[in-house]
C-alpha positions as CSV (number, residue, x, y, z in Angstrom):
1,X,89.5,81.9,79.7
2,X,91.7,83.5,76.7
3,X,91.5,81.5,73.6
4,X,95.0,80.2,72.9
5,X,94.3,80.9,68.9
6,X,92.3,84.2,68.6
7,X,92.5,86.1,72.1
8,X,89.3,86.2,72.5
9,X,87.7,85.8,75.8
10,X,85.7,82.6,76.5
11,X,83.9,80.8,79.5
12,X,84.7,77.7,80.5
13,X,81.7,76.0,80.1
14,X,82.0,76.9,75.9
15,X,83.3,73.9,74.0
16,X,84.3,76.2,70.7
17,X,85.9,79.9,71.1
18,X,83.3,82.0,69.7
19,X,85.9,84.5,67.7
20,X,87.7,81.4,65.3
21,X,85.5,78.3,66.1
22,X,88.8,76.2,68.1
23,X,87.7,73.4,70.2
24,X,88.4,74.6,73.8
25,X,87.6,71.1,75.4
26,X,91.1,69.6,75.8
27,X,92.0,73.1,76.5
28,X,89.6,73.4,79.7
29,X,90.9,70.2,81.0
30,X,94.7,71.2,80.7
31,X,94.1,74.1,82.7
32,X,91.7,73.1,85.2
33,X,94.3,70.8,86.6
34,X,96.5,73.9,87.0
35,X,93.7,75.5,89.5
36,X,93.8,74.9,93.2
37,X,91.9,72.0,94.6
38,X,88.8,73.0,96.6
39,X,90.0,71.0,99.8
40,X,93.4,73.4,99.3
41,X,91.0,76.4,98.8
42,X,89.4,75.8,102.2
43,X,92.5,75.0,103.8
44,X,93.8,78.6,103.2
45,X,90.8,80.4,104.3
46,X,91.0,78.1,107.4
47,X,94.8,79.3,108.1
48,X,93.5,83.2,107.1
49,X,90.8,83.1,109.4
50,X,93.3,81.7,112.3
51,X,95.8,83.9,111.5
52,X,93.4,86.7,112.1
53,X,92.2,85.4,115.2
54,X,95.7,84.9,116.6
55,X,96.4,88.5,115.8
56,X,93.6,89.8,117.5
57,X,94.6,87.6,120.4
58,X,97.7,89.3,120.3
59,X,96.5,92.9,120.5
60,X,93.8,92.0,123.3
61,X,96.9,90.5,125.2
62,X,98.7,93.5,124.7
63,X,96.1,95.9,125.9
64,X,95.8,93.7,129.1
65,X,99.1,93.6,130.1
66,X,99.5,97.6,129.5
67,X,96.3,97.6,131.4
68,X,98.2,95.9,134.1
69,X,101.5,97.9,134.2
70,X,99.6,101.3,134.3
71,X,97.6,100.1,137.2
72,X,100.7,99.0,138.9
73,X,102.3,102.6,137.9
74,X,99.3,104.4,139.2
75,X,99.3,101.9,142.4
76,X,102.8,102.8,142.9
77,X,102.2,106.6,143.0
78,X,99.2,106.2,145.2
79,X,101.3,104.9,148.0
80,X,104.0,107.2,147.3
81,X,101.7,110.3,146.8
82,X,98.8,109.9,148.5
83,X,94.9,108.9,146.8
84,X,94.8,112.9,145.3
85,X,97.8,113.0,143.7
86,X,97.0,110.6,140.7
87,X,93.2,111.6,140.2
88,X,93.9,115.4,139.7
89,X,97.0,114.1,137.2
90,X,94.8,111.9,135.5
91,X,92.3,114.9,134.9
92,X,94.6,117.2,133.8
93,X,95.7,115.2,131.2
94,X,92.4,114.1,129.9
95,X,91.6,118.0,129.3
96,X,95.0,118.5,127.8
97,X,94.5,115.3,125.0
98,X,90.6,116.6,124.6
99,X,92.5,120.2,124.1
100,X,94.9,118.8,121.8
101,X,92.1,116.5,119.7
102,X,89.9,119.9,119.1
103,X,93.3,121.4,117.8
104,X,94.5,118.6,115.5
105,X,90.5,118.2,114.0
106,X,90.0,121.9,113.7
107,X,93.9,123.2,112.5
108,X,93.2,122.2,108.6
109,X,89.9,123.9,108.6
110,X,91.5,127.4,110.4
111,X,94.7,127.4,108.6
112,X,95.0,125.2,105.4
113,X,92.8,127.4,103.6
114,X,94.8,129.4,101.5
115,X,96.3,126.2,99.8
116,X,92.5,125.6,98.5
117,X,90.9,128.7,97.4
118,X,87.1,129.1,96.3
119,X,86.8,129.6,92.4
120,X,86.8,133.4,91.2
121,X,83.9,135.2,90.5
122,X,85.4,136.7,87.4
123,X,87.5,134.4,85.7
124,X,90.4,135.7,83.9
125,X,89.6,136.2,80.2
126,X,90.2,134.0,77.6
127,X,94.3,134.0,76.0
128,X,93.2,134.2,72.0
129,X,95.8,131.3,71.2
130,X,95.4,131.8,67.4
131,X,97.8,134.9,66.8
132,X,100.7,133.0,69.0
133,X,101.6,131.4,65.6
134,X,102.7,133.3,62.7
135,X,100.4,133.3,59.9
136,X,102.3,132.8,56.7
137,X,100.3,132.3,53.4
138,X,100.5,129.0,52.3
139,X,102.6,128.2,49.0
140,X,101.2,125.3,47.5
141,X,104.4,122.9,46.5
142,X,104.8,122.1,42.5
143,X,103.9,118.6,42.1
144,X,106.6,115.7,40.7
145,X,104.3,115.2,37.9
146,X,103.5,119.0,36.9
147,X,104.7,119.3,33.2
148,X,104.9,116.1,32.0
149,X,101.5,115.4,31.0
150,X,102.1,117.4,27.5
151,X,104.6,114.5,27.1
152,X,102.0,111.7,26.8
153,X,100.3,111.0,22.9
154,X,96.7,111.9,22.8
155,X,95.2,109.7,20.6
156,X,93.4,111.3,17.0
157,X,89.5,111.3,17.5
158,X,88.1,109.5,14.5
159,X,85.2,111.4,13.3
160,X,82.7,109.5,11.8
161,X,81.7,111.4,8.4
């Protein structure tokens, strides 16, 4: 909790800020009554939690039925086809998408390198930045109150005879 005087950062459990000394008892009670209620709290994480778990019903209900339609596909070619037919396809495309997976984890390693090259051995040598600018001698401007001191009355020393 900010103080509402100072700024400064308080707990709740303080009764006085410990930057300007203000009572922050009133204060804690105002704004607890602005947090959520515990019972609300729990409520939320309840609905979360079954939220989540309708979600994941959702995708598991989704993989079955596609799980369903491709059998029914591959059922449907079998009696078209014959048994062979769908086995040999099935194999083929496994090696193709294993082919395909060794390309797609192996192509940044073979032919992204040249975007990220090692560091140089001999690094280029140093650009002397100094002489870029124009050394000009430095001029020292007259000051508003040159001159005018011998204006001013010096008082007489008394000499003590």
């Amino acid at each position: 909790m900010f103080c509402p005087n100072c700024g400064t950062t308080n707990s709740f459990e303080q009764n006085y800020c410990r930057g300007c000394g203000l009572r922050l008892d009133g204060i804690v009670e105002a704004i607890s009554s602005q947090f959520p209620s515990e019972e609300y709290v729990e409520l939320q994480r309840r609905r979360a939690r079954f939220e989540r778990t309708g979600r994941l019903c959702l995708l598991i209900s989704g993989v079955i039925g596609l799980a369903l339609l491709l059998y029914a596909a591959v059922e449907f070619k079998i009696i078209l086809l014959g048994p062979g037919i769908p086995i040999g396809a099935a194999i083929v495309a496994l090696i193709a998408f294993l082919l395909l997976s060794g390309f797609f984890f192996n192509y940044p390693k073979l032919f992204m390198k040249a975007k990220s090259r090692p560091p140089d051995e001999n690094p280029p040598a140093a650009v002397i930045t100094a002489k870029l600018i124009e050394d000009r001698p430095f001029d020292p401007a007259s000051s508003v109150i040159e001159g005018t001191t011998e204006f001013l009355k010096v008082p007489r020393a008394r000499r003590k005879d």
